[in-house]
C-alpha positions, 0 to 999 in steps of 0.5 A: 214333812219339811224340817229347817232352821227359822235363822241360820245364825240363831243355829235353833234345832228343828224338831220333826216338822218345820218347828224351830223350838229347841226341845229334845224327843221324848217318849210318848205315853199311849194308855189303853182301853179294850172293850168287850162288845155286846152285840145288843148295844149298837153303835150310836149314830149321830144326830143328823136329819136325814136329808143329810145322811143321804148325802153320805151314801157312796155314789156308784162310782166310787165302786170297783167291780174287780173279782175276789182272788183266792177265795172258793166258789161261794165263799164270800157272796156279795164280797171281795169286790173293792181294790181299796178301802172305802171309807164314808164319814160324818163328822159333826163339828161343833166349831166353837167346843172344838169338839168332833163327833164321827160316824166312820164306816169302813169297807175293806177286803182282806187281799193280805195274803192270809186269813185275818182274826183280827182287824186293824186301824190306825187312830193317829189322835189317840197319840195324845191324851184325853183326845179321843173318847170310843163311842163303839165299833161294830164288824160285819161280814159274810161268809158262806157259813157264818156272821163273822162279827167283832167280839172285842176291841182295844185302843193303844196308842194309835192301834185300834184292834179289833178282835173278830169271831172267826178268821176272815179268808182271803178274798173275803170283805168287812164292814166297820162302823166306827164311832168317836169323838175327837176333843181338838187339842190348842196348838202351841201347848206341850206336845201339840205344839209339834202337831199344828195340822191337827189343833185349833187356833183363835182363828184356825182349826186344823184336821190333819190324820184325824180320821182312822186308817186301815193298818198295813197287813204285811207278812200277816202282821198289821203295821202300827209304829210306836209313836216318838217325837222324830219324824213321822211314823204314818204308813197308809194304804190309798183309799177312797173317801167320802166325807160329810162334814157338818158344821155348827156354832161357826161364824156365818163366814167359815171357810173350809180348805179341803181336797176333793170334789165338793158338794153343798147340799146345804148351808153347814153342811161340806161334802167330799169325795176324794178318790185314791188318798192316803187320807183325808184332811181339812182346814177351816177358818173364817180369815182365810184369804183364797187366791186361785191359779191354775197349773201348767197341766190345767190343776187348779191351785188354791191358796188359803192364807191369812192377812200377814202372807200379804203384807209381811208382817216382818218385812214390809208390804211384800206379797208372800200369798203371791209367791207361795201361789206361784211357786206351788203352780210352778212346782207342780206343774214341773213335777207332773211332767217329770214324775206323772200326772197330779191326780186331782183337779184341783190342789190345796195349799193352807197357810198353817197357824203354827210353826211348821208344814206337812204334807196330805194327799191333796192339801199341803200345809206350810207355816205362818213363820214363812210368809211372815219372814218372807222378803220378796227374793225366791231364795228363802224358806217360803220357797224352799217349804212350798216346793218341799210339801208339793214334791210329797203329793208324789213321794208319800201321797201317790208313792206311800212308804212306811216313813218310820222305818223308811222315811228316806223315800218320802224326805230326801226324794222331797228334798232333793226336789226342792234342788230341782225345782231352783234348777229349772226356776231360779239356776242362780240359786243352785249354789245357794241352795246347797249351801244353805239348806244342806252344807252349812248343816252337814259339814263333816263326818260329826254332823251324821256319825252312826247315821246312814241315809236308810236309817229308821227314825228310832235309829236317832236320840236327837232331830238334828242327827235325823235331819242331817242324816235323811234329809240332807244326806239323802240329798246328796245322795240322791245328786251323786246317783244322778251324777254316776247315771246322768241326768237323763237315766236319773229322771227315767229311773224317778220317773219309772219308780213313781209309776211302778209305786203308784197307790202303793206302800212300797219298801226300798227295794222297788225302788233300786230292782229299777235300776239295771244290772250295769246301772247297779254298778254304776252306782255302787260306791255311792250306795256303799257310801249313803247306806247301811244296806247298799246290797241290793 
């Protein structure tokens, strides 16, 4: 996610995002619901013609057919045989209520390491109240001797829990049946207005990390952060996802802006399949304006903006649509010949109806402010966010890292590649570009006292010391590495962590085992300088 000021001379404080309003973090409040299952009551299921349930069913290639490791002979008949989680999903919406109704499975074997009483997921909606209402849930696996199924769960905050009657083994696979409903909160209304990927608008409705996720299992422990205001705190595994969204009392001219390979079975109804992603997200409006390039690798970059990205509402007839489109495709094309092949066919980028960008595997979203501001010269935050939010399809959506006690791995990598991308477009911006979004923030020891470039977003009291810190610093970090290595072992080295994080969750030290013994050396003063811990 990308964090600026709207007006250099205003001097405004970002919070967590691209928002500009000067509001101090405060603590969120998670209530909690446990329920105690009866196994007589199912969970209910939506209301769909069957005619459109099929069209839910994963299709046999989706399916990995890899063998269960560490499991006895027998253990787990008809088990263990997916890599990554598969998710289907049917969501009714009822566009006008803002109101969702999922249906939500779950395939997931267990390849932590270690036999599991519990399962896991993430609920990021439940960050916010009245938001979320659980229908139910219901586990099922089997073993060679028993049903294991679950006996209770609890929702707190983000973390849903799901108690199981029996440990699950290694090797061994569940499957989940989740049902929830999701009342959509307004954007721009106390908290939510920090949070515009996931709200509505009078022309717009956003579902951005609306769907749960499986909790990382790391040391046996299932990694759900504490939700604040700074920053983000999203760790997910890839997964797959098949998706069926079903939309009613919308106009007749909705338009929908989602990642993935497409299907319309019928009239209202939207299906996807989106392989290898940390989740999945959607953006639907009856004003978008769609305009499509395709990328140097042969993508194709789709732009969903509104009538202003066009016309300029502050600045004149200047065609901000335009620039963004050709940014994006400039920027990822560049990005996939330095840090591996965009994995899609096609990508996403929605103009946002609210102050702010943010990044999802696959779609991108990037403020309403910066097409409205944009002047027709490159140097400017339409470039700067649009360049930003594609660098994350690589730092977060094809390397995954925990970005609440780690964040520097997604944010200054995607900062610094906004210097990249001006480099190679636009070399008479380099100057610029440092002063302006870096230098003229981070000036002195002050601007980033007690706050190393490794730091944890609980690390913080205020935005501007994280942003200072991780992104800006990071930045400079990330220059100084590349001046004590060279620019050549500097691209490898980025080059080489991309391929070895693929579709992982990766943690700090993948990314420096890269590096040889000599080239440690090499930077061991930069290190020492940027990083708490620089012992590596």
């Amino acid at each position: 996610m990308t964090t600026v000021l709207l007006l250099l001379t205003l001097l405004i404080i970002p919070l967590s995002g691209c928002n500009f309003r000067a509001v101090e973090p405060a603590p969120l409040t998670p209530t909690t619901v446990r329920v105690t299952i009866d196994h007589g009551s199912p969970v209910p299921t939506l209301n769909v013609p069957a005619s459109r349930v099929l069209q839910i069913i994963p299709t046999p290639s989706m399916q990995i057919d890899i063998p269960p490791t560490n499991t006895p002979d027998g253990a787990c008949p008809g088990s263990g045989a997916y890599s990554r989680s598969e998710h289907t999903v049917a969501a009714e919406i009822d566009y006008a209520a803002k109101i969702v109704q999922v249906q939500h499975q779950v395939q997931w074997t267990n390849h932590s390491g270690d036999a599991v009483d519990t399962f896991v997921l993430n609920l990021e909606p439940n960050r916010f109240s009245g938001v979320v209402t659980m229908n139910g849930v219901t586990v099922e696996a089997l073993t060679g001797e028993e049903i294991i199924q679950a006996t209770a769960f609890e929702l707190t905050g983000r973390r849903l829990t799901v108690e199981l009657s029996a440990p699950l083994a290694i090797g061994c696979a569940l499957q989940a049946e989740l049902s929830y409903r999701l009342a959509v909160p307004p954007v721009g209304t106390g908290l939510n207005a920090l949070n515009g990927y996931f709200g509505y608008t009078v022309r717009q409705m956003n579902l951005g990390h609306w769907l749960a996720t499986v909790a990382v299992n790391r040391g046996g422990e299932w990694i759900s952060h504490d939700a604040v205001q700074i920053g983000e705190q999203i760790v997910a595994e890839s997964a797959d996802w098949d998706v069926t969204l079903i939309v009613n009392n919308a106009p007749s001219d909705l338009t929908i802006a989602a990642p993935g390979q497409l299907d319309r079975p019928e009239n209202a109804v939207w299906h996807y399949q989106l392989e290898r992603s940390r989740e999945f997200a959607a953006s639907m409006s009856d004003e978008f304006n769609v305009t499509l390039q395709d990328a140097p690798d042969g993508t194709m970059v789709e732009l969903y903006s509104f009538t202003e990205a066009s016309t300029g509402s502050t600045s004149g007839a200047v065609d901000g649509a335009g620039h963004a489109l050709l940014v994006a495709v400039n920027s990822l094309g560049m990005y996939s010949d330095l840090f591996g092949a965009f994995p899609y066919p096609r990508f996403v980028v929605v103009e946002g109806d609210f102050a702010d960008g943010m990044e999802f595997s696959g779609l991108v979203f990037v403020g309403r402010d910066w097409f409205r501001g944009y002047t027709g010269e490159p140097g400017g935050y339409l470039t700067i966010i649009t360049v930003h939010e594609v660098a994350h399809q690589w730092w977060y959506a094809r390397v995954g890292n925990d970005q609440a006690i780690t964040p520097w791995l997604d944010e200054a990598l995607a900062t610094y590649s906004e210097y990249i991308f001006f480099e190679e477009f636009y070399p008479d911006l380099r100057d610029w570009w440092w002063d302006f979004r870096v230098n003229s923030f981070v000036r002195s020891q002050s601007d980033y006292i007690a706050a190393s470039v490794d730091s944890p977003v609980y690390t913080f009291t205020t935005v501007r010391q994280y942003i200072n810190a991780v992104y800006l610093r990071g930045a400079r970090m990330l220059h100084a590495l590349r001046e004590d290595l060279g620019t050549d072992p500097f691209f490898d080295w980025l080059r080489r962590y991309s391929e070895a994080g693929a579709n992982r969750v990766v943690t700090p030290d993948i990314f420096w085992s890269l590096l040889t013994p000599e080239q440690l050396e090499q930077t061991r003063e930069t290190r020492a300088e940027y990083l708490t811990d620089s012992d590596y």
